[in-house]
C-alpha positions, 0 to 999 in steps of 0.5 A: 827095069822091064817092070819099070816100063811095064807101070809107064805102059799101064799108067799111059793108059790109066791116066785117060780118065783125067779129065781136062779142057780139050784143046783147040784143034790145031792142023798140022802143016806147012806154015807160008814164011812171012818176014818179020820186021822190026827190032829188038825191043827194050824195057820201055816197049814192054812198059807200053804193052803192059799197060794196054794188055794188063787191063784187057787181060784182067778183064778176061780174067774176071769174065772168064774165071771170077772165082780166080785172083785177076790182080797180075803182077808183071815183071822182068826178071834181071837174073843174070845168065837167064836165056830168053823166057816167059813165064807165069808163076804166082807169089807166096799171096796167090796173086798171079806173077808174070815175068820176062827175061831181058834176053826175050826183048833182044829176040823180039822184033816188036810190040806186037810180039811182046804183047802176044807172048804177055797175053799167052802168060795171062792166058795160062793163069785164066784157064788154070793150067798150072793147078791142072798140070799139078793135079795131073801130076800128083794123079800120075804118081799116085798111079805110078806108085800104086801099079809099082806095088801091085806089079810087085817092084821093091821100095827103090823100084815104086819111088822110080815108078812115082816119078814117071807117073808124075811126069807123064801126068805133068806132061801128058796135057802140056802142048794142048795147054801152051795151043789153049793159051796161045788161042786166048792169048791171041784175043786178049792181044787183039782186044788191046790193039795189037796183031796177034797174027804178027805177034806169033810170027816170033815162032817162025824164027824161035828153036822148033820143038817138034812133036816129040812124045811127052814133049812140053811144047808143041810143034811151031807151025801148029801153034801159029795155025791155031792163032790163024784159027782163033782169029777168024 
């Protein structure tokens, strides 16, 4: 077991080569309360939004990134028993699919809330954070299976050693990725019409990560300053 965290050591140093987009800076600090009013919203609020950030999205998209596929496809996902979510995936063709859970509309409390998190989802495809996360990935468990080896672990010790260094490698960008998304978002969001400063107040009242090491999320407070700061 000592030599299993003697290859996550070596590999958290190692994988500072990877090189990735730096994130937004993002102070950390008290965040003042602001009531937010509205809501829940339904299927026809989140129609509404879509077809005013969609176009506004896809032209982000195709100024930004032109070698990308900029064709979103936007959905809900009505599997039962989903907590609230959203998420960016793509189907088997590449096109780039982002989908919403019903129980994410219940915990809205207006458009500008459902446009914020639409325009964050689109975000991550534009700046390609799912290829980033997987390509780190694959260099963590690269890494992790070569320092098992040379460290001397046998074959059960080098597979557990793989799989840290492919998750520290998926993790080890992730919150500066959801703080770049939310600073594109919050533009992509204002360009169509709505309050991206209203929109993340949806975090005041959302479950907090905190900063936790190798967390995927970074803390809420910094993710509605970094919005403050992308907007002025």
């Amino acid at each position: 077991m000592r030599r299993i965290f003697a290859v996550l050591s070596l590999f958290a140093l190692s994988s500072c080569d990877v090189a990735v987009q730096p994130a937004p800076q993002s102070p950390s600090g008290p965040v003042q309360k602001v009531t937010r009013t509205g809501g829940p919203q339904t299927v026809a609020d989140f129609r509404s939004v879509i077809a005013r950030v969609e176009p506004v999205a896809e032209r982000a998209c195709r100024a930004m990134s032109p070698q990308r596929n900029c064709d979103f496809r936007i959905t809900i996902d009505d599997r039962a028993g989903l907590p609230p979510n959203a998420y960016q995936t793509y189907e088997r063709s590449g096109r780039p699919l982002i989908a919403f859970t019903p129980a994410l509309f219940r915990e809205m409390k207006n458009r500008d809330e459902l446009a914020f998190a639409l325009s964050h989802e689109a975000a991550h495809h534009i700046r390609g954070h799912i290829e980033q996360t997987q390509s780190s990935a694959q260099t963590g468990a690269i890494l992790g299976a070569i320092l098992g080896s040379a460290i001397g672990l046998d074959t059960a010790g080098v597979e557990t050693a793989t799989n840290i260094g492919g998750t520290v490698g998926a993790r080890r960008y992730s919150k500066g990725f959801e703080l770049e998304a939310d600073s594109l978002g919050a533009q992509i969001a204002q360009r169509a019409g709505y309050a991206a400063l209203r929109g993340v107040l949806y975090f005041q009242d959302a479950s907090d990560p905190g900063d936790q090491f190798l967390g995927t999320h970074p803390p809420n407070a910094d993710r509605i300053n970094v919005v403050r700061n992308a907007l002025r």
